[in-house]
N, C-alpha and C positions, 0 to 999 in steps of 0.2 A: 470480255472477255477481259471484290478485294483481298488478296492477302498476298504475302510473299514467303514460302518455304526460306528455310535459311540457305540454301544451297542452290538452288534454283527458280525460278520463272517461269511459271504457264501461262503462256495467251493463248485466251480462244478466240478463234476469227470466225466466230460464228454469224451467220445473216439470214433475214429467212425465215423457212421454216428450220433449219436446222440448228435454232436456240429450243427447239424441244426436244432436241439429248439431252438436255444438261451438259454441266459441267465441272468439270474435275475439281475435286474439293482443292480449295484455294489459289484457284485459277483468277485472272481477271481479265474478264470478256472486253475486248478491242475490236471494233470490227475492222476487215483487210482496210476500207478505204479511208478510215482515220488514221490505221496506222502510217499509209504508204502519205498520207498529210502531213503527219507532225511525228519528228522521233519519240518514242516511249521512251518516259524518266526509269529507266532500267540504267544499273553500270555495265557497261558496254566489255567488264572481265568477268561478268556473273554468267551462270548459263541459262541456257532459255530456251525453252520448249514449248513451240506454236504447235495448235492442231484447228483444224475446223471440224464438219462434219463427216469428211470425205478423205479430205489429206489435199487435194489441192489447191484451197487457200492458203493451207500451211503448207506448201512447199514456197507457194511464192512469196509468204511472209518471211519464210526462212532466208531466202535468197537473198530479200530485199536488205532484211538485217545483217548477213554477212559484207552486203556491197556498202552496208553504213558504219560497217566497222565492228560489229558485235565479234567477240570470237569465240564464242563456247553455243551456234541455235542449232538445233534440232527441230526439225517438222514430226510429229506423231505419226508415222505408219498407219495408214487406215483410219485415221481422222478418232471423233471419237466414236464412231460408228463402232469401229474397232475396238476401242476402248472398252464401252459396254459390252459388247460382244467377248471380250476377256474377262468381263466380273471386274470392271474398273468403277471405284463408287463416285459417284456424281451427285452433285444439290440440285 
C-alpha cells in the first residue's frame, strides 16, 4: 500500500484477500505489520490517510501513527470496501 499526491498520503493496509479491491489511485500499499515495524519515510506535517479493506486495520494504523507523532492521519471510513462502494477509482 507508489506515488505521493502533493497534499496528502494514502496508505493501504491491505493483507489477504482484501488486496483484490484495489487501490486508490496513488496510494502505496504497506501492509499493518511492516508498518507497526518500521516508521514510513512520510513527514510527520503531511497528512495521511490509511484505509484497509474494512476500516479496521486503518483505524489501528491511524492510532499507531498519531502515538508516533504524525499530526494530520485519518483512517478511511469503511475501508475501501466503501470506497468502491462510492464510485472511488482504483488500479
Amino acid at each position: 500500500m507508489e506515488g505521493t499526491p502533493v497534499t496528502f498520503k494514502h496508505t493501504a493496509l491491505k493483507e489477504g484477500q482484501t488486496i483484490n479491491l484495489g487501490n486508490a489511485k496513488l496510494a502505496t500499499h504497506l501492509p499493518l505489520m511492516k508498518l507497526l515495524n518500521q516508521s514510513p519515510d512520510i513527514p510527520k506535517n503531511k497528512e495521511v490517510i490509511v484505509t484497509c479493506g474494512m476500516g479496521y486495520r486503518g483505524n489501528i494504523a491511524a492510532s499507531f501513527l498519531q502515538n508516533e507523532g504524525f499530526e494530520h492521519v485519518h483512517s478511511l471510513a469503511g475501508g475501501m470496501a466503501a470506497w468502491v462502494n462510492s464510485g472511488g477509482s482504483v488500479v
